[in-house]
mmCIF entry with sequence, helices, sheets and N, C-alpha, C, O atoms, coordinates in Angstrom:
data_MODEL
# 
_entry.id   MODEL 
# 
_entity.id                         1 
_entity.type                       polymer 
_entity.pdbx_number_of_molecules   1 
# 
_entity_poly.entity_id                      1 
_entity_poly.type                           'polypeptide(L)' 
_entity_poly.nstd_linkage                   no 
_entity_poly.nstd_monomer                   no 
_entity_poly.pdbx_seq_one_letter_code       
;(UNK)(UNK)(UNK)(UNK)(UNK)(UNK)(UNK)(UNK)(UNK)(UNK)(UNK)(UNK)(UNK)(UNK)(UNK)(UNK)
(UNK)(UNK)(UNK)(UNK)(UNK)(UNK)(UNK)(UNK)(UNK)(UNK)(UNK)(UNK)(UNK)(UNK)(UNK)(UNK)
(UNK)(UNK)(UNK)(UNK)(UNK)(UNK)(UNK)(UNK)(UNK)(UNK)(UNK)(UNK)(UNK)(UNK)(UNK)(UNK)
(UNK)(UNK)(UNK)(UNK)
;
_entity_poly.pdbx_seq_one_letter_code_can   XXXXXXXXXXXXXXXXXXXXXXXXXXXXXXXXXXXXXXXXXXXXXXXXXXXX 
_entity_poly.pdbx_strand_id                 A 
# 
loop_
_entity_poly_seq.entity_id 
_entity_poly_seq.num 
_entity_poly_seq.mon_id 
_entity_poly_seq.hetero 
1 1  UNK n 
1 2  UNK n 
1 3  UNK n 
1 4  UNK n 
1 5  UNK n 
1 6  UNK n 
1 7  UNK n 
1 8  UNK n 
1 9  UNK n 
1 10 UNK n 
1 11 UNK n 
1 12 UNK n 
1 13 UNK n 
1 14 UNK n 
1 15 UNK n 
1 16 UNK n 
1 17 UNK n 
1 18 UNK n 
1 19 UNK n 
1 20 UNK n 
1 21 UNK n 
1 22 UNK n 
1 23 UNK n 
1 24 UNK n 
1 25 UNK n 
1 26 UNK n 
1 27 UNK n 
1 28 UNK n 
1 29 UNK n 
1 30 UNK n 
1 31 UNK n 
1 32 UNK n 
1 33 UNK n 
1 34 UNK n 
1 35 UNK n 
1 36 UNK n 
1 37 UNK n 
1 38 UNK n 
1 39 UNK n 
1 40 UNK n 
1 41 UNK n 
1 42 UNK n 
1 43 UNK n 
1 44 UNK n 
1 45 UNK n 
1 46 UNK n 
1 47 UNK n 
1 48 UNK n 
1 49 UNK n 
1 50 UNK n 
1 51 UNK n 
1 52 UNK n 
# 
_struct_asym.id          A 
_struct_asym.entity_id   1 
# 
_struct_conf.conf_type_id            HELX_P 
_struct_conf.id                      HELX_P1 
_struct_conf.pdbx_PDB_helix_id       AA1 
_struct_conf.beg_label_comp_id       UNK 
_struct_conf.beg_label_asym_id       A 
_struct_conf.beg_label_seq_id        22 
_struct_conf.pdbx_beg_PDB_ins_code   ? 
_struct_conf.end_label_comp_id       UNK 
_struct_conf.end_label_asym_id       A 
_struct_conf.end_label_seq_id        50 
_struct_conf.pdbx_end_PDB_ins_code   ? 
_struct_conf.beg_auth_comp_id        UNK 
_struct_conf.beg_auth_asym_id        A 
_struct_conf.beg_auth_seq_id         22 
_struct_conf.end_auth_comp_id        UNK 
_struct_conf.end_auth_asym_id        A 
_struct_conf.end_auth_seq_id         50 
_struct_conf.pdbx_PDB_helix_class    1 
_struct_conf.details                 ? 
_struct_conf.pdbx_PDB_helix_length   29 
# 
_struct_conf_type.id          HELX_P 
_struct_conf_type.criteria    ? 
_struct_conf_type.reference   ? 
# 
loop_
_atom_site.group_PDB 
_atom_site.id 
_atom_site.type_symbol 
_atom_site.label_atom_id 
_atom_site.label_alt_id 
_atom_site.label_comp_id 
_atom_site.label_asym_id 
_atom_site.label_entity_id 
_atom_site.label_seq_id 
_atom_site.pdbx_PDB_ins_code 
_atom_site.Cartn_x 
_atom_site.Cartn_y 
_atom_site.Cartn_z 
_atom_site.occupancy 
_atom_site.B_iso_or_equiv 
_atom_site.pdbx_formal_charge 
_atom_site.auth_seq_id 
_atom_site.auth_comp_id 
_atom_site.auth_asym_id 
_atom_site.auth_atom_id 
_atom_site.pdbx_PDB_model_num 
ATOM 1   N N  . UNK A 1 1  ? -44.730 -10.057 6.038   1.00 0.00 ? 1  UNK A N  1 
ATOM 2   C CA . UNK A 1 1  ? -43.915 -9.078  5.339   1.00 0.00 ? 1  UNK A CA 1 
ATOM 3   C C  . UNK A 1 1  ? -42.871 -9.834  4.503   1.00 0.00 ? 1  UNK A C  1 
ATOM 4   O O  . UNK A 1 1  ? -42.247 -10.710 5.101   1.00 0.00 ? 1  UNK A O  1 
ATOM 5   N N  . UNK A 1 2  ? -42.628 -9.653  3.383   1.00 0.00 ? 2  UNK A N  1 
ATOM 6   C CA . UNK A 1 2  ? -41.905 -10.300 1.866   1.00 0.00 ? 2  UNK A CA 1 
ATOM 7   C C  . UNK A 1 2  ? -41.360 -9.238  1.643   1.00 0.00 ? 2  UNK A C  1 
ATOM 8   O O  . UNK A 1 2  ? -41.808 -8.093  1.574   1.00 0.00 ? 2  UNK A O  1 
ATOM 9   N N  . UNK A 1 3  ? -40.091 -9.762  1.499   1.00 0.00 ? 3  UNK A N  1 
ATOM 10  C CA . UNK A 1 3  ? -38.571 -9.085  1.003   1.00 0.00 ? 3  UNK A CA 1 
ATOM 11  C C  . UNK A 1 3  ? -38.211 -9.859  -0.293  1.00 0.00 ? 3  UNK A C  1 
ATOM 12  O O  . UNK A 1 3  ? -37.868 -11.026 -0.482  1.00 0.00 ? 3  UNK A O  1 
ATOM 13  N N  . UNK A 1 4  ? -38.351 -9.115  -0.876  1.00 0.00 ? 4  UNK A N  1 
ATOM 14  C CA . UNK A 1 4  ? -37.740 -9.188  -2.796  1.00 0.00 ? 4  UNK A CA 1 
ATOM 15  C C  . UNK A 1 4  ? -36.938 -8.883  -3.346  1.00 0.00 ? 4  UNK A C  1 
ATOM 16  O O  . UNK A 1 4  ? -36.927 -7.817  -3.961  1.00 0.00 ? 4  UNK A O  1 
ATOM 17  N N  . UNK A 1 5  ? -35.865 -9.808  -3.320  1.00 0.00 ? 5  UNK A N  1 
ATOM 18  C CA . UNK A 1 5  ? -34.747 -9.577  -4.072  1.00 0.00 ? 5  UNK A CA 1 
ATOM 19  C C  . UNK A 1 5  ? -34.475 -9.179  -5.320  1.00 0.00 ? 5  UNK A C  1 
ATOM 20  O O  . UNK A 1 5  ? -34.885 -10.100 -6.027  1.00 0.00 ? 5  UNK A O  1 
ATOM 21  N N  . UNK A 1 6  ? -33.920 -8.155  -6.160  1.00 0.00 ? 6  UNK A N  1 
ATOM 22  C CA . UNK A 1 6  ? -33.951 -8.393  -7.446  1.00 0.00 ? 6  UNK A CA 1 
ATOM 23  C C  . UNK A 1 6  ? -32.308 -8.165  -7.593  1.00 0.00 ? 6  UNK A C  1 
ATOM 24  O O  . UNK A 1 6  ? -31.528 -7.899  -6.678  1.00 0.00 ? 6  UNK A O  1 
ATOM 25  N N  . UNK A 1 7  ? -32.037 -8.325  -8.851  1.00 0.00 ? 7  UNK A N  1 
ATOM 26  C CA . UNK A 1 7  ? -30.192 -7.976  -9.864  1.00 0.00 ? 7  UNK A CA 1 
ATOM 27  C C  . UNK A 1 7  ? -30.622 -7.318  -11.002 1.00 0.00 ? 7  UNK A C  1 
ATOM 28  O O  . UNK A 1 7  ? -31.553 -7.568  -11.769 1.00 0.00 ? 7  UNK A O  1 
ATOM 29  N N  . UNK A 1 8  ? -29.787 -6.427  -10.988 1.00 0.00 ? 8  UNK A N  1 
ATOM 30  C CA . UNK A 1 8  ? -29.738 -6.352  -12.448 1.00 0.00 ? 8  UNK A CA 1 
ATOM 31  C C  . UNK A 1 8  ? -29.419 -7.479  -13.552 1.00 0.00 ? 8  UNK A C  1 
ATOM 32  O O  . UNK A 1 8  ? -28.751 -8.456  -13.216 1.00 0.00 ? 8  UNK A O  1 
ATOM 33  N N  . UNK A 1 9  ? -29.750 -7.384  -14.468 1.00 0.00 ? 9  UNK A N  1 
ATOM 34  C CA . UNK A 1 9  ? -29.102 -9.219  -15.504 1.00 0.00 ? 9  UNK A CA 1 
ATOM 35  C C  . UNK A 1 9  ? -27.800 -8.583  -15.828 1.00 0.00 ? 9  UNK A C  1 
ATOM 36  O O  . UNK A 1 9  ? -27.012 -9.517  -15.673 1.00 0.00 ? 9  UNK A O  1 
ATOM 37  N N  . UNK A 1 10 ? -27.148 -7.603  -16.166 1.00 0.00 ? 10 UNK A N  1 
ATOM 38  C CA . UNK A 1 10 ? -26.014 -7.622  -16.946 1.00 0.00 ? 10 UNK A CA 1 
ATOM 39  C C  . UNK A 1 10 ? -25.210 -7.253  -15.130 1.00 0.00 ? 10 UNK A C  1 
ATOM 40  O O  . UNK A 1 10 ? -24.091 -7.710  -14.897 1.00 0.00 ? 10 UNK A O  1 
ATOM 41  N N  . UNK A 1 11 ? -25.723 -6.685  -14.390 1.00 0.00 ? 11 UNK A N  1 
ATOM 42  C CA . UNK A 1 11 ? -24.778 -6.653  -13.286 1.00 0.00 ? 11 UNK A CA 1 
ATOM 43  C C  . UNK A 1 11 ? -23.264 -7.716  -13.502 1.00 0.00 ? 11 UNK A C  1 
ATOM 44  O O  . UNK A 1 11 ? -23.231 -8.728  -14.202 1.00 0.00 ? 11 UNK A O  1 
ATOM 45  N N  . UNK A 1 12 ? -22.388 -7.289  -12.893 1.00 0.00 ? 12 UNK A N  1 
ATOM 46  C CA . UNK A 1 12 ? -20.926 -7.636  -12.757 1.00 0.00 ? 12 UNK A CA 1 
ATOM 47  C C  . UNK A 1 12 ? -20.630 -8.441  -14.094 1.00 0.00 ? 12 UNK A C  1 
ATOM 48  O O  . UNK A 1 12 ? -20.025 -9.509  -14.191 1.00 0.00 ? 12 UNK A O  1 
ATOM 49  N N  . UNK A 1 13 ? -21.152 -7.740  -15.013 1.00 0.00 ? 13 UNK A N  1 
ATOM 50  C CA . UNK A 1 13 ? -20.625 -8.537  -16.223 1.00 0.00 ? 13 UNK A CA 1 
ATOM 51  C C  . UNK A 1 13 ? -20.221 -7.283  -17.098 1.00 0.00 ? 13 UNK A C  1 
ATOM 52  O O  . UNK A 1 13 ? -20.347 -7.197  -18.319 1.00 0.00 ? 13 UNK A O  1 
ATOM 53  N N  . UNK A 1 14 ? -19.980 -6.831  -16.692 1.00 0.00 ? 14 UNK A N  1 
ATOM 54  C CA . UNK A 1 14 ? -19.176 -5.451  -17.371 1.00 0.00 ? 14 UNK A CA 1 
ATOM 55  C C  . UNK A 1 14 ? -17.882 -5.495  -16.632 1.00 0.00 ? 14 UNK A C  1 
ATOM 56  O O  . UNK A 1 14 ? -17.828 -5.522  -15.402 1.00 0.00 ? 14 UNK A O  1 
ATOM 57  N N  . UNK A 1 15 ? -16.719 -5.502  -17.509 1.00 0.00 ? 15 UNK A N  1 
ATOM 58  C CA . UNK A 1 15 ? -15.237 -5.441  -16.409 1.00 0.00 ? 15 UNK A CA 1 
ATOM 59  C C  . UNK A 1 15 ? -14.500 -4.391  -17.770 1.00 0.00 ? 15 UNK A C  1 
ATOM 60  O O  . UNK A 1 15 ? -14.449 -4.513  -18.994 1.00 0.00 ? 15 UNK A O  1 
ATOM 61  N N  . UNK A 1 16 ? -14.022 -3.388  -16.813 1.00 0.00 ? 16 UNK A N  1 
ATOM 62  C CA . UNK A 1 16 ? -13.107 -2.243  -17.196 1.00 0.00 ? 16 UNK A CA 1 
ATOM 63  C C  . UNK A 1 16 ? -11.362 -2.380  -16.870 1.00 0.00 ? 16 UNK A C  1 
ATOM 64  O O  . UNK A 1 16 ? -10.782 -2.508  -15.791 1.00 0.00 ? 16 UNK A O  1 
ATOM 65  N N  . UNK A 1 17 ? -10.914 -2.310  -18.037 1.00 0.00 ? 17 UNK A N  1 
ATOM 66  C CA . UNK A 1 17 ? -9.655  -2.921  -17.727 1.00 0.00 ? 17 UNK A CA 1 
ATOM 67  C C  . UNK A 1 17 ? -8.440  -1.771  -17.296 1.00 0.00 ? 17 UNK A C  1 
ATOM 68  O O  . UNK A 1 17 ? -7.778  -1.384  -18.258 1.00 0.00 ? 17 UNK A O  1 
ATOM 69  N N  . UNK A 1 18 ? -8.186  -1.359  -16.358 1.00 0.00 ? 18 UNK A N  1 
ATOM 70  C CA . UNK A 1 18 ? -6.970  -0.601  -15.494 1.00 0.00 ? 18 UNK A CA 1 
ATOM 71  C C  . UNK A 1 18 ? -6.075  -0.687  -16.188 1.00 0.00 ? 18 UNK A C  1 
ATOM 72  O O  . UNK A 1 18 ? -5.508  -1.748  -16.449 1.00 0.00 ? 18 UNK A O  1 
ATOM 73  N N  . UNK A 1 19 ? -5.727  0.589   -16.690 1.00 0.00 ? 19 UNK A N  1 
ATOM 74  C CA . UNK A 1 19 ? -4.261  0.363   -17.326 1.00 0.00 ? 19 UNK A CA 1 
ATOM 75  C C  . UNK A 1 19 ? -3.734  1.106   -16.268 1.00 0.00 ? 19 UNK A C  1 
ATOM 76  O O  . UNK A 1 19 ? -4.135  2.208   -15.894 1.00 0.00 ? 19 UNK A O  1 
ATOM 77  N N  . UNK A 1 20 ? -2.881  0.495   -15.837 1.00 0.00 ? 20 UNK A N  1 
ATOM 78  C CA . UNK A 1 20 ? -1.586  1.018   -14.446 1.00 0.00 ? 20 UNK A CA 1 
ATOM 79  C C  . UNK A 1 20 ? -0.786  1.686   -15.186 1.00 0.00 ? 20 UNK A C  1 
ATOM 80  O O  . UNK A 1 20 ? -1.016  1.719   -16.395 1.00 0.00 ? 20 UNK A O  1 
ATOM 81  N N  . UNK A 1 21 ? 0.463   2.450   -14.590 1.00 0.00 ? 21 UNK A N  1 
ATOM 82  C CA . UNK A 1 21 ? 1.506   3.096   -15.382 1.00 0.00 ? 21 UNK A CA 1 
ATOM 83  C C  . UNK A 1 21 ? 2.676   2.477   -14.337 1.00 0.00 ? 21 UNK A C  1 
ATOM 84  O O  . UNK A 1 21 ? 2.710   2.463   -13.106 1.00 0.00 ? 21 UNK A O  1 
ATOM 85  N N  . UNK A 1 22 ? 3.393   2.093   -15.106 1.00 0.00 ? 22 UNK A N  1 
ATOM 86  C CA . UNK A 1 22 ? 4.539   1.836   -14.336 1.00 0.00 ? 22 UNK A CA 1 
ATOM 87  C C  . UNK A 1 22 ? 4.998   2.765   -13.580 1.00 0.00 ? 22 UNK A C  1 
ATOM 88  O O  . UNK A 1 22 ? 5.009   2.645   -12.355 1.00 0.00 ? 22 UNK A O  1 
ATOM 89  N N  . UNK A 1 23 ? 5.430   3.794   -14.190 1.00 0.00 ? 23 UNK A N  1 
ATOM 90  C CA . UNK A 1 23 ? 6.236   5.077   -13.214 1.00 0.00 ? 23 UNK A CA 1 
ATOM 91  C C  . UNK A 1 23 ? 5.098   5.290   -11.884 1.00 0.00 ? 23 UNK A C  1 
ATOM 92  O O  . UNK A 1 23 ? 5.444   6.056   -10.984 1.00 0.00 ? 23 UNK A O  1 
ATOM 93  N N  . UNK A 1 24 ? 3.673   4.560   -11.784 1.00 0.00 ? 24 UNK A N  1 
ATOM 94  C CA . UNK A 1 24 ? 3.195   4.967   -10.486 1.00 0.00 ? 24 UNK A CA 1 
ATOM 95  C C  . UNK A 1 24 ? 3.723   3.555   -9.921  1.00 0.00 ? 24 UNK A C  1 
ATOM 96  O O  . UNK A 1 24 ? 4.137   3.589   -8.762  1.00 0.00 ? 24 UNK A O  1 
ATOM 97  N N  . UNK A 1 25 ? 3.757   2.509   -10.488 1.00 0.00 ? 25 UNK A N  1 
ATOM 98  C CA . UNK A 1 25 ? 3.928   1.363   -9.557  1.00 0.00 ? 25 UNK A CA 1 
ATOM 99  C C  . UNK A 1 25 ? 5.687   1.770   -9.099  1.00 0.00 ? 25 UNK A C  1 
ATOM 100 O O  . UNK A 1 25 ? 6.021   1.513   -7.943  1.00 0.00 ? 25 UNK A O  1 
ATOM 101 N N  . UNK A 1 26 ? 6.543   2.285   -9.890  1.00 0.00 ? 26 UNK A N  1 
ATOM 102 C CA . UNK A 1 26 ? 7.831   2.480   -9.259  1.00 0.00 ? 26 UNK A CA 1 
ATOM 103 C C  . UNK A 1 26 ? 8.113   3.348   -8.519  1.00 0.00 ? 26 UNK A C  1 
ATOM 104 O O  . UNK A 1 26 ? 9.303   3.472   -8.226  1.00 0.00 ? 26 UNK A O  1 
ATOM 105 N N  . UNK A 1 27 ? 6.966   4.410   -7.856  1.00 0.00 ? 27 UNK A N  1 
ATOM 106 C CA . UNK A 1 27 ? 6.963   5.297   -6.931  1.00 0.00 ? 27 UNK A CA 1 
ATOM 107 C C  . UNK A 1 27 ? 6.555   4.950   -5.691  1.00 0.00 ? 27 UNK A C  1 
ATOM 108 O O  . UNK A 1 27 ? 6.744   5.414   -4.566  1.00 0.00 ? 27 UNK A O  1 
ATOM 109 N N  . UNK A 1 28 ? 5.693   3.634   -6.330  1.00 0.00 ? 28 UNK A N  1 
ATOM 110 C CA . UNK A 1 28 ? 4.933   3.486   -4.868  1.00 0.00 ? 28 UNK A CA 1 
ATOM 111 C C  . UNK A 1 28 ? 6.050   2.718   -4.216  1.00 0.00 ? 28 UNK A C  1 
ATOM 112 O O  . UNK A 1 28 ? 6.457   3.084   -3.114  1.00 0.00 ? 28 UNK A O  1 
ATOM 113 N N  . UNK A 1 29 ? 6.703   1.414   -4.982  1.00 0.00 ? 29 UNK A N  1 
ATOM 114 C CA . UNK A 1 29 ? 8.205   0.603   -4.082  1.00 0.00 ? 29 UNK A CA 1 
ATOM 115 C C  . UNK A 1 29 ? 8.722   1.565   -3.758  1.00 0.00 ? 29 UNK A C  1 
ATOM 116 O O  . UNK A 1 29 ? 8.559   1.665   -2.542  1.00 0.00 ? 29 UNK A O  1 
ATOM 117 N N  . UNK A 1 30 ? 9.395   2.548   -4.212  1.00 0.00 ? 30 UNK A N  1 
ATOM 118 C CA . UNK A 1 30 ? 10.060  3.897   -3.772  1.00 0.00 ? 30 UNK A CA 1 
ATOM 119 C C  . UNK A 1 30 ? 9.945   4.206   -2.304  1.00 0.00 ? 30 UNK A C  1 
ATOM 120 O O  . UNK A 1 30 ? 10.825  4.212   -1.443  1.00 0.00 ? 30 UNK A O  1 
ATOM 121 N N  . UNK A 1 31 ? 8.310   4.530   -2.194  1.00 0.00 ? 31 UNK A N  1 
ATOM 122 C CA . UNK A 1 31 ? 7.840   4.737   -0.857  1.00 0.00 ? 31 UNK A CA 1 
ATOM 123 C C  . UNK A 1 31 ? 8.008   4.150   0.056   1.00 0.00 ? 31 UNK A C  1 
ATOM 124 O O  . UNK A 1 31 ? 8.520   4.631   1.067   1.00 0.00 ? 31 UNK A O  1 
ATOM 125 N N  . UNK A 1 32 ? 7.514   2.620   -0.085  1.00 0.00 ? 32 UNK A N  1 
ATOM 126 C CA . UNK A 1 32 ? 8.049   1.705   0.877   1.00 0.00 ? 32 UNK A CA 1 
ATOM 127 C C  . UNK A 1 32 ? 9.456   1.202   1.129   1.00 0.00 ? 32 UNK A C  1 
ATOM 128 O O  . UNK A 1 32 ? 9.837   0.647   2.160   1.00 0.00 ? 32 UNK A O  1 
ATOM 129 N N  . UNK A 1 33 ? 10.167  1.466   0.064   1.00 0.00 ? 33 UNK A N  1 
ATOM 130 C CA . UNK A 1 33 ? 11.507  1.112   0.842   1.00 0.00 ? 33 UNK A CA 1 
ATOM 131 C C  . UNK A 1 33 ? 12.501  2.604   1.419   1.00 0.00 ? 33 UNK A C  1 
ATOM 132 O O  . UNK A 1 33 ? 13.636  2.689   1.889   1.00 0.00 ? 33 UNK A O  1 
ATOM 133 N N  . UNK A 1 34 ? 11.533  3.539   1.137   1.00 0.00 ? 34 UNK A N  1 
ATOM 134 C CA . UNK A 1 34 ? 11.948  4.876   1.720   1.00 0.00 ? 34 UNK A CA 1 
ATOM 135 C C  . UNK A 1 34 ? 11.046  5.069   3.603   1.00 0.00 ? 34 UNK A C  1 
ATOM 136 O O  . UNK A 1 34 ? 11.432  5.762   4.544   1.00 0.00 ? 34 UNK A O  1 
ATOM 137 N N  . UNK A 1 35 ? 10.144  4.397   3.541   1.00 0.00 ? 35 UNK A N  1 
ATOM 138 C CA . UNK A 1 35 ? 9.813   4.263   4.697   1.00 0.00 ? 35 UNK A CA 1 
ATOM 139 C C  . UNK A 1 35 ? 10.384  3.590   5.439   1.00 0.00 ? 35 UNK A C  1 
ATOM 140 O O  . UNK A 1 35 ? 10.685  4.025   6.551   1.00 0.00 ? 35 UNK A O  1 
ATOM 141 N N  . UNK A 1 36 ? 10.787  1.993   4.942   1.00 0.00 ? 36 UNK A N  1 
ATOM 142 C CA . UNK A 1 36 ? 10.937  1.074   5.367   1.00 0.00 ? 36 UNK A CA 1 
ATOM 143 C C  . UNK A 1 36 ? 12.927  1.813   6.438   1.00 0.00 ? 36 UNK A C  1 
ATOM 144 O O  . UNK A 1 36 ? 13.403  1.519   7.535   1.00 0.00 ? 36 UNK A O  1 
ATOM 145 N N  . UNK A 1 37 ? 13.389  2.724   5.364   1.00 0.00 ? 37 UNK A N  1 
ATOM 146 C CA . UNK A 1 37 ? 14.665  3.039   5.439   1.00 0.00 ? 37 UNK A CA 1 
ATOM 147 C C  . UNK A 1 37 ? 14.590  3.733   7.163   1.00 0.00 ? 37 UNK A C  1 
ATOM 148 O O  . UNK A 1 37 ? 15.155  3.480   8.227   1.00 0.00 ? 37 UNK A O  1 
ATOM 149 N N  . UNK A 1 38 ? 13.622  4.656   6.719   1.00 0.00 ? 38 UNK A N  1 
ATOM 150 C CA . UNK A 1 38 ? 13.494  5.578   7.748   1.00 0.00 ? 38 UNK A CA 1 
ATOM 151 C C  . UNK A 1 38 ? 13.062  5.274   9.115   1.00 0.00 ? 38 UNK A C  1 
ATOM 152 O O  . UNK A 1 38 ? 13.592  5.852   10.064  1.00 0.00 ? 38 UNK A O  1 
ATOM 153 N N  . UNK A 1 39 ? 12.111  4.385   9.283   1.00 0.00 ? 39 UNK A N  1 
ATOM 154 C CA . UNK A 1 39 ? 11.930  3.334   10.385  1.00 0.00 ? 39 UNK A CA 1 
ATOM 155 C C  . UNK A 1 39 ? 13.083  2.703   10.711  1.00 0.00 ? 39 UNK A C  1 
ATOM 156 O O  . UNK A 1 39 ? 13.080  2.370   11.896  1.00 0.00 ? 39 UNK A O  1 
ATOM 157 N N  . UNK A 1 40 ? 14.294  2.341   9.989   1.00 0.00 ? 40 UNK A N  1 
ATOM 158 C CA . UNK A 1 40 ? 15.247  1.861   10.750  1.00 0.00 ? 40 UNK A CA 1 
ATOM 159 C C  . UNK A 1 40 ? 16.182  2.260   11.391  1.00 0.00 ? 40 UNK A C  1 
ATOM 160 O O  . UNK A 1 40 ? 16.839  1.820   12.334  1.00 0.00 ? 40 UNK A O  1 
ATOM 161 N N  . UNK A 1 41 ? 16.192  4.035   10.190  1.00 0.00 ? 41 UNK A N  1 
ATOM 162 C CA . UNK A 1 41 ? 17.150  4.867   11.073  1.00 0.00 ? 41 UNK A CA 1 
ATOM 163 C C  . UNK A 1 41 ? 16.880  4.799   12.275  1.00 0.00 ? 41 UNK A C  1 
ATOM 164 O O  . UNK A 1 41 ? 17.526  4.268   13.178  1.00 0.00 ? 41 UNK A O  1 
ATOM 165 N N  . UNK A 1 42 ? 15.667  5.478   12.314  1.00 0.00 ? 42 UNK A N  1 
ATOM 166 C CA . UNK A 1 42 ? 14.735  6.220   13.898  1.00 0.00 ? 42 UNK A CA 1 
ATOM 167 C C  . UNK A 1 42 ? 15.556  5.207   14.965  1.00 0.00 ? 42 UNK A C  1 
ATOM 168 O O  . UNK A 1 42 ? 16.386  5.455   15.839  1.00 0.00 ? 42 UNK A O  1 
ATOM 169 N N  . UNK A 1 43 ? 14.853  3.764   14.426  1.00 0.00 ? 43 UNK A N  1 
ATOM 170 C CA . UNK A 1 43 ? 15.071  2.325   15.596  1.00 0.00 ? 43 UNK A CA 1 
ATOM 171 C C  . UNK A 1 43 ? 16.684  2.505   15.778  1.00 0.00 ? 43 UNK A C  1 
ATOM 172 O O  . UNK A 1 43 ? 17.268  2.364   16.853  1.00 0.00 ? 43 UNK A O  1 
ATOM 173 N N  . UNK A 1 44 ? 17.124  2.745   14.889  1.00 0.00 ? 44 UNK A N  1 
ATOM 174 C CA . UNK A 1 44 ? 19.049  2.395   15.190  1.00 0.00 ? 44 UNK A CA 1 
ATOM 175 C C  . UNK A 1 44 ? 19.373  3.877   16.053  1.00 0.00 ? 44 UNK A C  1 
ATOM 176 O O  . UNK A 1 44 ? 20.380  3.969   16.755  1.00 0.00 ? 44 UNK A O  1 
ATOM 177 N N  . UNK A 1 45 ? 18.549  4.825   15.930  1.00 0.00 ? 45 UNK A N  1 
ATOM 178 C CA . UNK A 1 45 ? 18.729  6.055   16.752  1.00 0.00 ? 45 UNK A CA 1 
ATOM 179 C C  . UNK A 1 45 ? 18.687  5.980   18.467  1.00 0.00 ? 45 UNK A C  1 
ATOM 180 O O  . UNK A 1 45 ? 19.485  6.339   19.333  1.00 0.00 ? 45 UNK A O  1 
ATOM 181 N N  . UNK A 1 46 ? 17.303  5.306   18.502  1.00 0.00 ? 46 UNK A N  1 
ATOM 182 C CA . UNK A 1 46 ? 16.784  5.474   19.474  1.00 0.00 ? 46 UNK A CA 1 
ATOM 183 C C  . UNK A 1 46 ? 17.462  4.007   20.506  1.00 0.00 ? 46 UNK A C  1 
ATOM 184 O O  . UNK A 1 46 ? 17.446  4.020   21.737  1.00 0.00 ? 46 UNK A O  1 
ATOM 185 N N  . UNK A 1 47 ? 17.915  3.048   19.812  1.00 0.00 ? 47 UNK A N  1 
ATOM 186 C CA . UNK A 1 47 ? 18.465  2.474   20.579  1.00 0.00 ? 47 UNK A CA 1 
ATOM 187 C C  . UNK A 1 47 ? 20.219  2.868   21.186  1.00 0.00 ? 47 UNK A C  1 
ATOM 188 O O  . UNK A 1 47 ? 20.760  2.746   22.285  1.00 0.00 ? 47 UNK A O  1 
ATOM 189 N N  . UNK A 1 48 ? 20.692  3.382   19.829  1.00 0.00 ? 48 UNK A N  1 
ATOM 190 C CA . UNK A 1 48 ? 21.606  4.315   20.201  1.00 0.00 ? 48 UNK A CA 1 
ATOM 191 C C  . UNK A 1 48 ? 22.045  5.210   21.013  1.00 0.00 ? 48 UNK A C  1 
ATOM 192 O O  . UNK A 1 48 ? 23.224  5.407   21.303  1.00 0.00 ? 48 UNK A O  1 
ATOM 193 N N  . UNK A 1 49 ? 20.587  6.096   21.619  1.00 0.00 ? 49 UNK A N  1 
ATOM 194 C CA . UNK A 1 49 ? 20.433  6.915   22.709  1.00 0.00 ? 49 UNK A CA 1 
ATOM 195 C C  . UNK A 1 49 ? 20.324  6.337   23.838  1.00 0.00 ? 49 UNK A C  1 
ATOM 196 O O  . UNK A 1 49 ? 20.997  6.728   24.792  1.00 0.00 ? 49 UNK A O  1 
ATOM 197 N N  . UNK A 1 50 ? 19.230  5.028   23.970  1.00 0.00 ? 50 UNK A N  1 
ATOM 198 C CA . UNK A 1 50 ? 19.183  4.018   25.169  1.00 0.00 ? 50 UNK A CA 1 
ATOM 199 C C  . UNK A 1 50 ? 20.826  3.776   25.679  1.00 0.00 ? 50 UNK A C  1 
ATOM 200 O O  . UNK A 1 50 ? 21.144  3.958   26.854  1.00 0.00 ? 50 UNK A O  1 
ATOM 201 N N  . UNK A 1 51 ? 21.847  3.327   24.593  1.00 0.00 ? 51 UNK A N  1 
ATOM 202 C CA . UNK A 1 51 ? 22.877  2.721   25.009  1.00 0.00 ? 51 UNK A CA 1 
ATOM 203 C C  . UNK A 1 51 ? 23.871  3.956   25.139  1.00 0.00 ? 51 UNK A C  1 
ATOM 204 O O  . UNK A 1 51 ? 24.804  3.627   25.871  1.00 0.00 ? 51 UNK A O  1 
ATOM 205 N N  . UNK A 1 52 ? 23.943  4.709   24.876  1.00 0.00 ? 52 UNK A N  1 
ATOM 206 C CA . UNK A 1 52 ? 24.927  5.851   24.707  1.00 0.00 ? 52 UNK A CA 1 
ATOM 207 C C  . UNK A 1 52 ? 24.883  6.811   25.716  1.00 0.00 ? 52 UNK A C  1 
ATOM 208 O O  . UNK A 1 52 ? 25.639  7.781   25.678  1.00 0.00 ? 52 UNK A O  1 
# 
C-alpha cells in the first residue's frame, strides 16, 4: 500500500497583508491592563479580609 503525497505549486505563496487598526490594538492593552487592575484589587481584597 503507497501513500502519495502531492502540494499544490503555488501553495503558501500567496500572503495577504492584515491591515490592523490601531484603535483595536489600543483596546486590546486597555483590556489587559483593566484586567490586570482588577486581579489586584480582588488579591488586595481578599487578603485584606484574611487580615482584618
Amino acid at each position: 500500500m503507497a501513500t502519495r503525497l502531492t502540494a499544490q505549486h503555488d501553495f503558501g505563496h500567496k500572503t495577504l497583508k492584515v491591515q490592523r487598526n490601531s484603535n483595536l490594538k489600543r483596546k486590546a492593552w486597555l483590556a489587559v491592563f483593566a484586567g490586570s487592575a482588577v486581579f489586584w484589587i480582588v488579591a488586595v481584597f481578599m487578603i485584606w479580609r484574611m487580615w482584618g
